[in-house]
Structures are given as structure tokens and as C-alpha cells.
Backbone bond lengths (Angstrom), bond angles and torsions (degrees), N, CA, C in turn:
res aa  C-N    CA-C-N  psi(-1)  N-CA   C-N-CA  omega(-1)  CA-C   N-CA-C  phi
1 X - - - 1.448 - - 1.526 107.75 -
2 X 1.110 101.73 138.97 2.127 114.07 -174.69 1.521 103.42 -98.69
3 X 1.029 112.59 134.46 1.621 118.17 153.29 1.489 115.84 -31.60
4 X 1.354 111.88 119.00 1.877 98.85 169.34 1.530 124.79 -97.66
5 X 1.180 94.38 0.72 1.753 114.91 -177.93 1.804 92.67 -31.19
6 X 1.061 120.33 -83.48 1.616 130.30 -160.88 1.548 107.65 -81.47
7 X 1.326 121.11 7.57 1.477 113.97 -174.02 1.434 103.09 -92.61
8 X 1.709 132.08 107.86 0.997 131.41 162.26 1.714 118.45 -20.61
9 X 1.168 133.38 126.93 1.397 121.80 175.05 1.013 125.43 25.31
10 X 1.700 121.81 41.43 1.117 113.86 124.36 1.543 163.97 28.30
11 X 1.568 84.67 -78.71 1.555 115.63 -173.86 1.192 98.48 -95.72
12 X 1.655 121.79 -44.64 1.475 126.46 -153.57 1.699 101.09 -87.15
13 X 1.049 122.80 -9.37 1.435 127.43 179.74 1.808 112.21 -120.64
14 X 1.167 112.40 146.41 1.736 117.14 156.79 0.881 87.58 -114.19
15 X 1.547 100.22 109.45 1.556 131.19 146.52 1.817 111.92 -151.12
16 X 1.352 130.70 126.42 0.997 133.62 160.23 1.234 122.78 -137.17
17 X 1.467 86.56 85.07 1.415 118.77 171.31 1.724 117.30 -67.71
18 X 1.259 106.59 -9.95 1.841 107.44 -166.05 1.794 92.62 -100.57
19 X 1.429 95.48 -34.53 1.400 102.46 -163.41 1.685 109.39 -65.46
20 X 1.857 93.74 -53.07 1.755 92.52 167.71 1.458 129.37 -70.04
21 X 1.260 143.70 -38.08 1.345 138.27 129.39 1.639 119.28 -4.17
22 X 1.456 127.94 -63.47 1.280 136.20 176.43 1.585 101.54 -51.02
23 X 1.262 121.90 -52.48 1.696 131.98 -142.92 1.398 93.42 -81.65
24 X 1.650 115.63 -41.30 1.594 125.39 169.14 1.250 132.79 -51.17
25 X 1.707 98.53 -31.58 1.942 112.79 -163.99 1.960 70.88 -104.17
26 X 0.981 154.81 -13.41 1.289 117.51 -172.17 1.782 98.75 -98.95
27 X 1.142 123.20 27.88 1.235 132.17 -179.54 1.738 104.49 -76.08
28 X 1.503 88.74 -39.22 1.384 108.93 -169.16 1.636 114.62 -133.27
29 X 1.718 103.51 61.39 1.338 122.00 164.94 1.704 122.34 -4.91
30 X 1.220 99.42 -57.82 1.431 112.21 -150.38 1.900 85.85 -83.70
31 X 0.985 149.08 -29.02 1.339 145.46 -176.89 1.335 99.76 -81.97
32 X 1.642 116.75 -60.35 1.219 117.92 153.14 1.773 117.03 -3.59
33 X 0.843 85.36 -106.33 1.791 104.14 178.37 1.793 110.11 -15.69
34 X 1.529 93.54 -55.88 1.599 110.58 -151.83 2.073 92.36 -64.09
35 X 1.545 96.20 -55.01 1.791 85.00 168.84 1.207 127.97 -89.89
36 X 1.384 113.11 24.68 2.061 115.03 153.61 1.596 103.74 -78.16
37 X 1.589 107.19 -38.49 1.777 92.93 -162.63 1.639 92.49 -95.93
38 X 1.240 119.08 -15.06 1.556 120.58 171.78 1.690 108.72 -43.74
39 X 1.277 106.20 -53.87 1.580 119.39 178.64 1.700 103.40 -87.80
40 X 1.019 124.85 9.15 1.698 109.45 173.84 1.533 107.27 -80.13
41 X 1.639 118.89 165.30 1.238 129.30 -175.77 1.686 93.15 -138.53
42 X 1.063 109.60 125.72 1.678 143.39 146.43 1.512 95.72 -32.66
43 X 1.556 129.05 116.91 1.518 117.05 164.92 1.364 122.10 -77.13
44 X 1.290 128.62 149.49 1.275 128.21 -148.59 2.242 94.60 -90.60
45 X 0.777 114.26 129.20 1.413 120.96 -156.68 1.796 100.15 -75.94
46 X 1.381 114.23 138.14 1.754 106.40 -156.41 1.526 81.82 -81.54
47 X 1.520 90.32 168.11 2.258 106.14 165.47 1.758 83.52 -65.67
48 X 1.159 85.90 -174.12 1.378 105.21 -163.16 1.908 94.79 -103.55
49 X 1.371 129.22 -36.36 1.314 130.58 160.34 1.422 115.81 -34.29
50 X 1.311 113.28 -46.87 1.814 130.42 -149.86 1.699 93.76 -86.82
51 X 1.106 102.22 -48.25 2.130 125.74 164.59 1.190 88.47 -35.99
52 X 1.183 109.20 -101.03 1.519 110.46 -164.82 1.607 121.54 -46.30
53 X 1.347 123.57 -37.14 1.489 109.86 167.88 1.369 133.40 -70.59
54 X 1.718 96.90 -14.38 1.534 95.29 165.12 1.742 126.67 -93.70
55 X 1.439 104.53 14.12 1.356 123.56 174.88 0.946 114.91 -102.25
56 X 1.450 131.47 -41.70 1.328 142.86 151.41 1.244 121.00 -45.22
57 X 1.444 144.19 -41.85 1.594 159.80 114.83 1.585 100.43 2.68
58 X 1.479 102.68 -75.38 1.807 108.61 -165.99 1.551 103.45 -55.64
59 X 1.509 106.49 -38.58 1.763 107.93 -156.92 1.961 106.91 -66.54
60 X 1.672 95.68 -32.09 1.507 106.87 170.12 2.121 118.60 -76.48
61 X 1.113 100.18 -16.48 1.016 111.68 171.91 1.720 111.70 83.71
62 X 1.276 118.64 46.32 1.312 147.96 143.34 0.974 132.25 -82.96
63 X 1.229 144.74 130.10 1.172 168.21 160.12 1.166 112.90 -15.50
64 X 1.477 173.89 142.15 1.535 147.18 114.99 1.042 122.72 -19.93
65 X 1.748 130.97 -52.19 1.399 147.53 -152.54 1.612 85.08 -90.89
66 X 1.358 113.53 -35.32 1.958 89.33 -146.62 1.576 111.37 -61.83
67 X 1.201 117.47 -20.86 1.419 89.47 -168.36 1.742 108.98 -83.03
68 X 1.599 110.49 -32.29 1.138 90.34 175.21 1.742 126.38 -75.09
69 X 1.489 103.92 -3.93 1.538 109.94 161.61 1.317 116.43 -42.26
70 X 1.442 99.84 -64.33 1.609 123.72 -162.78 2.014 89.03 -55.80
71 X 1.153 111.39 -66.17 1.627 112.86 -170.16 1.376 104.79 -38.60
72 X 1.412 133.36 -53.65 1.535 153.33 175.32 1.367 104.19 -26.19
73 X 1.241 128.08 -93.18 1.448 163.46 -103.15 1.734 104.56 -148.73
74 X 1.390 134.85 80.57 1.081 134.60 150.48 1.577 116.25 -16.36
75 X 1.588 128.20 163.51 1.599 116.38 168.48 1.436 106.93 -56.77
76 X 1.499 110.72 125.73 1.494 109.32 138.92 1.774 90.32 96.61
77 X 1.729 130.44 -7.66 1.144 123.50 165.01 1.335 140.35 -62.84
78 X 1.664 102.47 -14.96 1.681 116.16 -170.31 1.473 91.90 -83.16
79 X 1.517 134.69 -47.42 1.486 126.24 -178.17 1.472 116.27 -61.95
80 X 1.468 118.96 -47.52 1.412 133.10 168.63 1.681 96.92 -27.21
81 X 2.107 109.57 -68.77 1.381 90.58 -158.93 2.172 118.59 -78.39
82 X 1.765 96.25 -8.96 1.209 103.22 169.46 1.900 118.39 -54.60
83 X 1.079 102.19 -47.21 1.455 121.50 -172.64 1.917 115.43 -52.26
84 X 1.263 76.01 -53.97 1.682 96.68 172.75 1.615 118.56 -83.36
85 X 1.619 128.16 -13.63 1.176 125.54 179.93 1.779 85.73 -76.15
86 X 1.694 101.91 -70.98 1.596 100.71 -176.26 1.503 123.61 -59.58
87 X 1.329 116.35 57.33 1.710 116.65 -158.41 1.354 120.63 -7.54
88 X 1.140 135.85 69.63 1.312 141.99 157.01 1.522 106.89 -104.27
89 X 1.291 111.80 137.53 1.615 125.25 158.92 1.130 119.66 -18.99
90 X 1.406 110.32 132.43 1.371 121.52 148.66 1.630 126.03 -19.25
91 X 1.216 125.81 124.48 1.761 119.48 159.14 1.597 103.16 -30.00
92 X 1.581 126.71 168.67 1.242 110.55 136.94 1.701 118.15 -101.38
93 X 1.274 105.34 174.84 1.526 99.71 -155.78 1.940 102.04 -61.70
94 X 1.353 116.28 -33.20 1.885 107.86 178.04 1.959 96.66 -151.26
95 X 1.067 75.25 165.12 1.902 86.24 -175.70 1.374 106.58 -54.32
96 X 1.141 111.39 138.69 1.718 107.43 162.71 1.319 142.93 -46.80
97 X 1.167 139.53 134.98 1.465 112.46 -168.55 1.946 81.96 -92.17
98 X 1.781 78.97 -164.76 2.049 108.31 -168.95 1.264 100.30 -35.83
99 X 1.476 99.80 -73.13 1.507 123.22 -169.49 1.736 106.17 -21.29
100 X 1.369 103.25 -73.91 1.564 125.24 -166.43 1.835 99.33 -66.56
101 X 0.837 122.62 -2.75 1.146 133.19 -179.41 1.992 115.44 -113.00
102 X 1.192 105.95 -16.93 1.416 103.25 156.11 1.314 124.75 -130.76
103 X 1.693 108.79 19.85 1.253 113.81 151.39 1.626 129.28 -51.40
């Protein structure tokens, strides 16, 4: 199973096209392999400042990402743009009450 985070509609389509492709190239492991590390990247090594603030982060028991998450992504914006990458509907704006619920 593939991540659907970045797969255009996704959700809104049956199609798994990544999935059958994968199931095909693992027919043949050894090619397999050779273009996973073909496409790998070396991580780019932090300054040594950025090191330490993201150790300092962990030691408090923070996240690395969160704060610049939080700067990113207003509340509740990272699902908004998930929702809409995998074309599925909008949230609605609050839960339904009874009524709308035994309609």
C-alpha cells in the first residue's frame, strides 16, 4: 500500500496504478532495488546551530517540525488541503445536530 497524501484523487478515483506498477517491479527484486537507491538522495547534513536546536526541541519533548508546522498550516488547514488533493469533499462547516441526523 502507497501513501495517498500527494496522489491527485486518490480517493475520488479507483485506480491503483502505483500499487500495480510496485507488485510488477517486485517480480524482479533485484531491478527493483537497483532503481529505489537509483532515485535515493544523501540527506543534506544540518549546520551545526539547527543540530543543536533540534535536540534541544527533542530533549523538551517537541517535535522538530512542529513549530514550523504550526507557522505552515492554520488549525485544521493540513486536512482541508489533504481532502482536496485526494478529491474528496469539503469538511462540513460543524457536526450535524439530531434532526439532520434522523433525516
Amino acid at each position: 500500500m502507497l501513501h495517498s497524501g500527494k496522489r491527485e484523487g486518490s480517493y475520488a478515483r479507483d485506480t491503483a496504478q502505483e500499487q500495480e506498477e510496485l507488485m510488477d517491479a517486485m517480480s524482479s527484486p533485484d531491478a527493483l532495488r537497483a532503481r529505489i537507491l537509483g532515485n535515493a538522495e544523501e540527506p543534506a547534513p544540518l549546520k551545526r546551530s539547527r543540530y543543536l536546536k533540534r535536540r534541544f526541541l527533542a530533549m523538551l519533548g517537541i517535535h522538530p517540525r512542529a513549530r514550523s508546522f504550526r507557522r505552515q498550516h492554520r488549525r485544521g488547514a493540513f486536512i482541508v488541503m489533504l481532502r482536496q488533493t485526494r478529491g474528496l469533499p469539503p469538511m462540513p462547516e460543524r457536526e450535524p445536530d439530531i434532526d439532520a441526523l434522523l433525516a
